[in-house]
DONU-825306 format. One line per field, with one value per residue (C-alpha): residue number from 1; x, y, z. Coordinates in Angstrom, 1 decimal, always signed. Each point is the difference from the previous one (the first is absolute). Layout:
! DONU-825306
n = c(NUM|...)
X = c(X|...)
Y = c(Y|...)
Z = c(Z|...)
! end
This chain:
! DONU-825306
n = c(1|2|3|4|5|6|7|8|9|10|11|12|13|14|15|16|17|18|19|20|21|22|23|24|25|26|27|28|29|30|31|32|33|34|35|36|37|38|39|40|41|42|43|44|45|46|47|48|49|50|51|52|53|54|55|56|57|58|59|60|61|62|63|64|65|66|67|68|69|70|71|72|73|74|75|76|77|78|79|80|81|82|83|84|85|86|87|88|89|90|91|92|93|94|95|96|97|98|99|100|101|102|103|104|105|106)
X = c(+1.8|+1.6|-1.1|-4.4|-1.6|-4.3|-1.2|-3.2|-0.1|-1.5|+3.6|+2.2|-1.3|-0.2|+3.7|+0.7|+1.4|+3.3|+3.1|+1.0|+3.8|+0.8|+1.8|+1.6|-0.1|-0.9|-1.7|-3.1|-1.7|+1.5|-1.2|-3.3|-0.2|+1.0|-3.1|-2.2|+1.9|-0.4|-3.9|-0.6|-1.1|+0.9|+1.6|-1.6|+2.0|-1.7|+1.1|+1.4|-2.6|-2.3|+2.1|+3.6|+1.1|+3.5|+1.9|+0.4|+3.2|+1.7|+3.4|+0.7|+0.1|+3.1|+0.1|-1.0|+2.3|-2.2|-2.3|+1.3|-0.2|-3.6|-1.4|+1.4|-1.5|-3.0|-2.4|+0.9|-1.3|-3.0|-2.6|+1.4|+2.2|-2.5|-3.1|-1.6|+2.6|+1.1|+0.5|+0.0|-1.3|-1.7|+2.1|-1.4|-3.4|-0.7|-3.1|-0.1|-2.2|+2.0|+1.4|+0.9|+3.4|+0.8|+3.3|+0.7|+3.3|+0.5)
Y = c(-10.0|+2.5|+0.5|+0.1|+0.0|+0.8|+1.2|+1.7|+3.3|-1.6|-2.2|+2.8|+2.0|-3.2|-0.4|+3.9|-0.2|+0.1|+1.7|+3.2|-0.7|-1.4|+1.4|-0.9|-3.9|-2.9|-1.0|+1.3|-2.7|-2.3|+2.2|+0.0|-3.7|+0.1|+2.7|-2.8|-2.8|+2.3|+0.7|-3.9|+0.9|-2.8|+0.4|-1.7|-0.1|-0.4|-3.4|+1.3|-1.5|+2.6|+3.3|+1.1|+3.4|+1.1|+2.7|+3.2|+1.1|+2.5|+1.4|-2.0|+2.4|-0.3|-2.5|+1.3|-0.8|+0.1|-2.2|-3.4|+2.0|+1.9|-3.7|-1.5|+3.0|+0.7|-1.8|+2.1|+3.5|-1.7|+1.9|+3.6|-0.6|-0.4|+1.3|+1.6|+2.5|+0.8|+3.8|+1.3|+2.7|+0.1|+1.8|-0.8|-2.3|-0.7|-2.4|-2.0|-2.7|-2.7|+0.8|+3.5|+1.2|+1.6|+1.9|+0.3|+1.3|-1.4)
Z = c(-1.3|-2.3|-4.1|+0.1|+2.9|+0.4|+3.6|+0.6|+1.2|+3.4|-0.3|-0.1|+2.6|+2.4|+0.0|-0.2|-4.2|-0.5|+1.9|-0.1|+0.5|-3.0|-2.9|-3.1|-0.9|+2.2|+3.3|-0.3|-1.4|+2.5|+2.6|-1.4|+0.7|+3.3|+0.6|-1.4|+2.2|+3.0|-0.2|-0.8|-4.1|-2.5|-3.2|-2.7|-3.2|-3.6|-2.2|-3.1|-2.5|+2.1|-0.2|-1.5|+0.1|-2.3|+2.1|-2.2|-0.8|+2.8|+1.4|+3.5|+2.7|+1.9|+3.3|+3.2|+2.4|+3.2|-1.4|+1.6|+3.7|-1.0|-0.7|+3.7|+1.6|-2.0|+2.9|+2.4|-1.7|-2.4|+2.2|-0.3|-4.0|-2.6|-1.6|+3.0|+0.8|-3.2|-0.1|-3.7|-2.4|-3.1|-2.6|-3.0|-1.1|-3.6|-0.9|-3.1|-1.2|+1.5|+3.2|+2.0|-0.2|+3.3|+1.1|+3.7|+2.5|+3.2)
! end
């Protein structure tokens, strides 16, 4: 499920986004797709003649290593680890023509 992935704002919000336990590289993408699994969404994946991406170049963050036990027990905490209990604070928001740059802390 990893690389490009599209969901509605609807989408994200039905399966509560993404975790909040993750860190560092790996897992949450897998994680991701057991939300979907969980609340019966299907993953529909584009044929490449339709859409291709090329992955900028970046520095690999460095492995987390809960990530294997934070994907067997994800189930158990997707109603109160995501989007909807996020706790954060706006430190910094800059607009520009393109998208809006916005710093937070946890």
């Amino acid at each position: 499920f990893g690389g490009v992935s599209a969901m509605t704002k609807d989408q994200i919000l039905f399966v509560n986004g993404f975790s909040n336990k993750f860190s560092g590289w790996g897992g949450e993408d897998d994680d991701m797709f057991n939300r979907l699994k969980h609340h019966n969404m299907t993953v529909m994946r584009s044929m490449d003649d339709v859409s291709m991406y090329k992955m900028l170049k970046h520095k690999q963050s460095d492995p987390n290593p809960q990530r294997f036990k934070l994907i067997r027990t994800g189930m158990k905490r997707v109603k109160e680890d995501g989007v909807k209990n996020l706790q954060y604070k706006i430190m910094k928001k800059t607009e520009f023509p393109l998208y809006t740059y916005i710093k937070i802390t946890f």
